[in-house]
C-alpha positions, 0 to 999 in steps of 0.5 A, spaced: 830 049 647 833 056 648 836 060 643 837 067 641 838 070 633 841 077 633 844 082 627 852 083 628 855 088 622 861 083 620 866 088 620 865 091 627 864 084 629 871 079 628 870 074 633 863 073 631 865 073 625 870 068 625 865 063 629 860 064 623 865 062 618 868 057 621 860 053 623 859 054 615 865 050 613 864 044 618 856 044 615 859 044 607 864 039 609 860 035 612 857 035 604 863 034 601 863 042 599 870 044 599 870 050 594 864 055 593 864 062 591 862 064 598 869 060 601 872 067 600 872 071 606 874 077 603 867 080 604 869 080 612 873 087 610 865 088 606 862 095 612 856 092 608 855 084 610 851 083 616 850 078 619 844 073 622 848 068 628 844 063 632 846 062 639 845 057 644 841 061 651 848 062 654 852 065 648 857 060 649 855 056 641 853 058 635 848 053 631 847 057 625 847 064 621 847 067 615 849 073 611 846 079 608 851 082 603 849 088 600 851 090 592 857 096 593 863 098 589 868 092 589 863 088 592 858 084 587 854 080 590 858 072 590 852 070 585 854 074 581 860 071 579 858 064 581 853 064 575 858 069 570 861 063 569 854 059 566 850 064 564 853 072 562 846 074 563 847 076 569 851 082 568 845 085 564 840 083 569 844 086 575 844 093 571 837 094 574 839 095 580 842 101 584 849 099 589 846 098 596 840 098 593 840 090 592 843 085 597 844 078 597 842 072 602 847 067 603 851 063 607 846 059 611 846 053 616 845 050 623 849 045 626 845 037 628 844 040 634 838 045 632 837 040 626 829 039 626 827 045 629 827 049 623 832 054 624 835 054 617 829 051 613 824 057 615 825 061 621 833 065 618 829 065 611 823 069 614 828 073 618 832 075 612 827 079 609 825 081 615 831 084 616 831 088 608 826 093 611 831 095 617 837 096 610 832 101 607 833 094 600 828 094 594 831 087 593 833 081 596 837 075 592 839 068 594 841 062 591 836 057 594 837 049 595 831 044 593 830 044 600 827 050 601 825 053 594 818 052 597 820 056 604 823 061 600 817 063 595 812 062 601 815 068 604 815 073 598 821 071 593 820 069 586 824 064 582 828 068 577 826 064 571 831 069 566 837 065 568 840 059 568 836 053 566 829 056 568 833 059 575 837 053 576 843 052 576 849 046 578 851 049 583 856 049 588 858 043 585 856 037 580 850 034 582 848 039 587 842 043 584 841 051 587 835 056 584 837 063 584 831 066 587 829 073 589 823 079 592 823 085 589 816 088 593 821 087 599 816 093 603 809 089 601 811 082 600 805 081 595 807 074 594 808 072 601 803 068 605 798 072 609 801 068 615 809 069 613 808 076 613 805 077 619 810 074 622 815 078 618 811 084 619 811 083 627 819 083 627 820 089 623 815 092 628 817 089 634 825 088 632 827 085 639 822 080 643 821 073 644 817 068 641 815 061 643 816 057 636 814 051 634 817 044 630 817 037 629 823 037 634 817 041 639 817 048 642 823 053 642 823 059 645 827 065 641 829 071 643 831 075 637 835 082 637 834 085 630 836 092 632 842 095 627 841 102 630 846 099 635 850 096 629 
């Protein structure tokens, strides 16, 4: 398995763009999810989103992706309004952060074909926060499913245990549960694992290279292009 992971600003980037929304509507279909806070396309308008597309080796298939969403004026974070609705706190606690300072991950999935290969459990987590470095962020939220709160705090965020019910909530639908999460030390990630960091520290230090990863599905070689001066 070959692929390749690089930035796009969505603005900049409108067929991309449409590929990524278009992927991430089949796999919350695929769920049962049909109306989320995120289904709003609005930030496609956003300069500040950016986002994070797994290809296949010829460019031609998109297997997954996710979306950095920094915080600017008219733009708050889609947790935010997912969670006014069950925990006003969240005004308050957003009150602590600068715009453009804060940004929310978001909007992750891979497609069955690169499903067992990690892509969407660890290695766009990993590279998500790799990527704040490059952003100039204090910090990094994420609303983050059962199955990857574990890959989530191995890699630097905390569960933010001031809101909802100890940091859960029923979202995005009845039965589904997500924990709002976040890394504030973005620069030093003192909670991440020794060997999380040093991955993520090897990207932010080598932004566009290839790495020969390994999965229960076996080996995959990425090569990664997390350049934004480009952008």
């Amino acid at each position: 398995m070959k692929v390749k992971i690089r930035v796009v600003r969505a603005i900049s980037s409108p067929a991309d763009t449409e590929k990524y929304v278009n992927g991430h509507f089949k796999v919350l279909e695929s769920y049962g999810v049909t109306k989320v806070t995120s289904a709003d396309r609005s930030w496609m308008n956003n300069p500040n989103v950016y986002l994070l597309l797994v290809e296949s080796e010829d460019g031609e298939r998109m297997l997954g992706g996710g979306r950095v969403q920094l915080r600017s004026a008219g733009f708050p974070l889609p947790l935010e309004g997912a969670i006014f609705e069950k925990d006003s706190r969240i005004v308050k606690y957003m009150e602590r952060f600068e715009d453009l300072k804060v940004a929310e991950y978001c909007g992750l999935w891979n497609s069955k074909e690169v499903s067992g290969y990690g892509i969407g459990s660890i290695y766009l987590i990993r590279i998500g926060v790799a990527l704040t470095s490059f952003l100039d962020l204090n910090c990094l939220m994420a609303f983050c499913s059962p199955f990857t709160v574990a890959n989530s705090q191995s890699v630097g965020l905390r569960i933010i245990e001031e809101l909802g019910d100890q940091g859960t909530f029923l979202y995005p639908k009845e039965g589904l549960i997500a924990t709002i999460m976040e890394v504030e030390d973005v620069r030093t990630l003192e909670r991440a694992m020794p060997e999380e960091k040093e991955f993520i520290f090897d990207l932010r230090n080598n932004p566009r290279q290839t790495k020969l990863l390994t999965s229960k599905m076996g080996e995959m070689e990425v090569e990664f292009d997390l350049n934004l001066e480009k952008l």
